[in-house]
Biotite code that builds the C-alpha atoms (Angstrom):
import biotite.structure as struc

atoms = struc.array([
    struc.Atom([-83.155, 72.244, 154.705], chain_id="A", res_id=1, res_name="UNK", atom_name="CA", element="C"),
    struc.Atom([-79.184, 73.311, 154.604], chain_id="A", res_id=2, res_name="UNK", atom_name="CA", element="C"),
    struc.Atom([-77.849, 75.308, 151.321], chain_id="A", res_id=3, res_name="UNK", atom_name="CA", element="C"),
    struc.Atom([-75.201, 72.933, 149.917], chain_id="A", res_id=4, res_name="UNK", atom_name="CA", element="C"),
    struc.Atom([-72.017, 74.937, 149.712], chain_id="A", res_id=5, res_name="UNK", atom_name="CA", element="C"),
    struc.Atom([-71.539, 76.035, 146.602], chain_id="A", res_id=6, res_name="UNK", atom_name="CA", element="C"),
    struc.Atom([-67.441, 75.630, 146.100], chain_id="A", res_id=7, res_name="UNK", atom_name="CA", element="C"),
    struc.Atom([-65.941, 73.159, 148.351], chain_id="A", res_id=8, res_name="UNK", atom_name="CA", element="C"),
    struc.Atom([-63.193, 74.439, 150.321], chain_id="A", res_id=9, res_name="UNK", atom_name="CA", element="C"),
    struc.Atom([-59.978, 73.569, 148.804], chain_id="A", res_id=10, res_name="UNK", atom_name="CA", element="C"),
    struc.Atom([-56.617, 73.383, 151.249], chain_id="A", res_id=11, res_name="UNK", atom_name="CA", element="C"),
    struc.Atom([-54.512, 76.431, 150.466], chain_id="A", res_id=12, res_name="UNK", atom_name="CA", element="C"),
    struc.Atom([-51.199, 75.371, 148.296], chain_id="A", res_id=13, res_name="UNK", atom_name="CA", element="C"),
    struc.Atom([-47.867, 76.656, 149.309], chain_id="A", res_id=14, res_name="UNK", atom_name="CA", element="C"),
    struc.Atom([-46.592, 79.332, 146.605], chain_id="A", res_id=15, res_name="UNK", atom_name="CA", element="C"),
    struc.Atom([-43.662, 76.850, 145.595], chain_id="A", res_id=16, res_name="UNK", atom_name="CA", element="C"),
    struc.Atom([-46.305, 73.723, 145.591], chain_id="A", res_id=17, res_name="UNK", atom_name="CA", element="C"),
    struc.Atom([-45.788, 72.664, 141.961], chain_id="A", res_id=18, res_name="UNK", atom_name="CA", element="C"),
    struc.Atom([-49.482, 72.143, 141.746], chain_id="A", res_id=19, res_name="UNK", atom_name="CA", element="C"),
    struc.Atom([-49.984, 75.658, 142.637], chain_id="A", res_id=20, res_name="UNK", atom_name="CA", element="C"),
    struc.Atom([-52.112, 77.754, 139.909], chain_id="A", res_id=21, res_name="UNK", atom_name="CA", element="C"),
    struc.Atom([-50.020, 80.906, 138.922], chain_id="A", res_id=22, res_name="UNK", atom_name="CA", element="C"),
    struc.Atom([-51.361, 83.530, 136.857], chain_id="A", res_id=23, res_name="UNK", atom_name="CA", element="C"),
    struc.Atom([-48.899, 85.589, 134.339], chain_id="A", res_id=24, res_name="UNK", atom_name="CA", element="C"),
    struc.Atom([-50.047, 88.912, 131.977], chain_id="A", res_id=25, res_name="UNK", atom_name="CA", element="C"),
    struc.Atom([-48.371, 88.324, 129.220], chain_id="A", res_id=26, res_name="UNK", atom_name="CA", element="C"),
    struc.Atom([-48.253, 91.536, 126.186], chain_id="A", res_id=27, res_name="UNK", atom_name="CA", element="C"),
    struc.Atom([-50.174, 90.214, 122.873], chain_id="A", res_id=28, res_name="UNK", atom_name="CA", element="C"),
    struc.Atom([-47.876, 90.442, 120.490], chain_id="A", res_id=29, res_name="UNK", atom_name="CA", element="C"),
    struc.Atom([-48.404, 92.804, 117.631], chain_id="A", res_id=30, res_name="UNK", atom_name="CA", element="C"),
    struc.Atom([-50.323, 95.452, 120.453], chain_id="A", res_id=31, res_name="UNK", atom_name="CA", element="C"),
    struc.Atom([-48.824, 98.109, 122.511], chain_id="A", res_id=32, res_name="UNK", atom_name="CA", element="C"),
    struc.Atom([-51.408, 97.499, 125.555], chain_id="A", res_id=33, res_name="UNK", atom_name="CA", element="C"),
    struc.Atom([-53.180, 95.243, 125.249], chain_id="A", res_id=34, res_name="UNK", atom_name="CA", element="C"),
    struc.Atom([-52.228, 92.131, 127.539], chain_id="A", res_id=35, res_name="UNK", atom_name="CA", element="C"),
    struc.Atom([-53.874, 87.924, 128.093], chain_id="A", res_id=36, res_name="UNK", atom_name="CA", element="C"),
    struc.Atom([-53.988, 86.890, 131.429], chain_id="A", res_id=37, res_name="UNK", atom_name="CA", element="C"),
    struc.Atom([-52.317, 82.852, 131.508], chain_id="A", res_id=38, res_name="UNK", atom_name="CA", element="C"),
    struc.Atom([-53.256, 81.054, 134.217], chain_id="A", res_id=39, res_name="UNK", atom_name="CA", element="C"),
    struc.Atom([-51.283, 77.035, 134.259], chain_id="A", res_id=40, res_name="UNK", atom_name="CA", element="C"),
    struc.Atom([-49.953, 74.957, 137.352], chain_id="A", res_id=41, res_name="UNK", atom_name="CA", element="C"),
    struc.Atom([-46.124, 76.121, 138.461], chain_id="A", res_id=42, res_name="UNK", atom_name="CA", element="C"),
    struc.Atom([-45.125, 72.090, 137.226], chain_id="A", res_id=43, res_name="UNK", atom_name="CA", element="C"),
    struc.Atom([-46.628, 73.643, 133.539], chain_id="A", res_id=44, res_name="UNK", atom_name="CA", element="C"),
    struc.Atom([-44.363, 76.808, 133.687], chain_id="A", res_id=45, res_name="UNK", atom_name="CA", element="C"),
    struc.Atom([-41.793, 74.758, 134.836], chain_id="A", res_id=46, res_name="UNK", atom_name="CA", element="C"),
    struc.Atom([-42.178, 72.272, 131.745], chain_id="A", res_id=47, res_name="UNK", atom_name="CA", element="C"),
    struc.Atom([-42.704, 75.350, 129.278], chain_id="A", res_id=48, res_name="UNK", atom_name="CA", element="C"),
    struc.Atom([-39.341, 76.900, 130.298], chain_id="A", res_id=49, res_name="UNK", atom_name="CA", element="C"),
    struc.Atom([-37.231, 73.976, 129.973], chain_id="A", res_id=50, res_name="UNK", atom_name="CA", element="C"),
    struc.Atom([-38.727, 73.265, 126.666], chain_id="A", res_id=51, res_name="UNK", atom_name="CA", element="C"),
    struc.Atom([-37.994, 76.764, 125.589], chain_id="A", res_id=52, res_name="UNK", atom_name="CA", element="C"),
    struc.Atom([-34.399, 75.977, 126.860], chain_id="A", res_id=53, res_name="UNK", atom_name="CA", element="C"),
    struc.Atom([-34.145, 73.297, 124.969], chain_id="A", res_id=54, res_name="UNK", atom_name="CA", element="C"),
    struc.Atom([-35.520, 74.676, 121.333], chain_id="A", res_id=55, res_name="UNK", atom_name="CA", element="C"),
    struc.Atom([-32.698, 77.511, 122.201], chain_id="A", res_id=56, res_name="UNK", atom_name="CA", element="C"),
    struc.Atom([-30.131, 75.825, 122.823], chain_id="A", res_id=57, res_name="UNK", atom_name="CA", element="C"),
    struc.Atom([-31.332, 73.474, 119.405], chain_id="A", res_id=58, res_name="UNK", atom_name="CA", element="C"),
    struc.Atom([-30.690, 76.210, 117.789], chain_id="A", res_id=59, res_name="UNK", atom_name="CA", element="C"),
    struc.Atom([-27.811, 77.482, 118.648], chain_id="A", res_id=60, res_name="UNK", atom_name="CA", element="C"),
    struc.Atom([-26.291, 73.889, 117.816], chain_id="A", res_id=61, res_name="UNK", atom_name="CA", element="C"),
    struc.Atom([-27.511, 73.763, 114.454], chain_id="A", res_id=62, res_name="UNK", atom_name="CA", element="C"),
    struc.Atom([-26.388, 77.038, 114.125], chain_id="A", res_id=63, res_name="UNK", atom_name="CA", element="C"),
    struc.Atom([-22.778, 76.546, 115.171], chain_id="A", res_id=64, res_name="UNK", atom_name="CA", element="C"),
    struc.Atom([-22.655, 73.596, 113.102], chain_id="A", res_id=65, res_name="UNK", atom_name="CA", element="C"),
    struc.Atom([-23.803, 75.144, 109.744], chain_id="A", res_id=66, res_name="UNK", atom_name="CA", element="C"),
    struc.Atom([-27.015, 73.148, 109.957], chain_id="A", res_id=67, res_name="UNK", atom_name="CA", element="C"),
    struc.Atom([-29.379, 76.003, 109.504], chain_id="A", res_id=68, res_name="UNK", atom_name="CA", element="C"),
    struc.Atom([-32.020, 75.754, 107.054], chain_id="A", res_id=69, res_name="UNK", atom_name="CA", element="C"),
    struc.Atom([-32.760, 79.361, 106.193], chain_id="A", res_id=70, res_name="UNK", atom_name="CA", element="C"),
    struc.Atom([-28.874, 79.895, 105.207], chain_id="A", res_id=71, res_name="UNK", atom_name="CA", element="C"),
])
């Protein structure tokens, strides 16, 4: 009787390939060590930066146009 393998073998992904797992250590804020490994596709980094870019550069508009709610 043959042992079913237990992963199947999955093609290797080029490091660019935005379906490419990528793995970041990130510092937990508040601690001086301590650090959470994030692992997301690069299309999900990719998506998470440009969002970022966007709240930034929100906020710098509202900013510049005396819009800003804590003021």
């Amino acid at each position: 009787m043959a042992m079913p393998a237990l992963a199947e073998e999955k093609p290797k992904l080029e490091r660019n390939d935005p379906n490419a797992v990528r793995c970041k250590r990130l510092t937990v804020t508040g601690s001086l060590v301590a650090k959470q490994r994030i692992c997301k596709t690069n299309a999900e980094w990719r998506a998470i930066s440009e969002q970022q870019n966007r709240d930034a550069d929100d906020l710098i508009t509202r900013n510049r146009a005396g819009m800003n709610p804590s003021g």
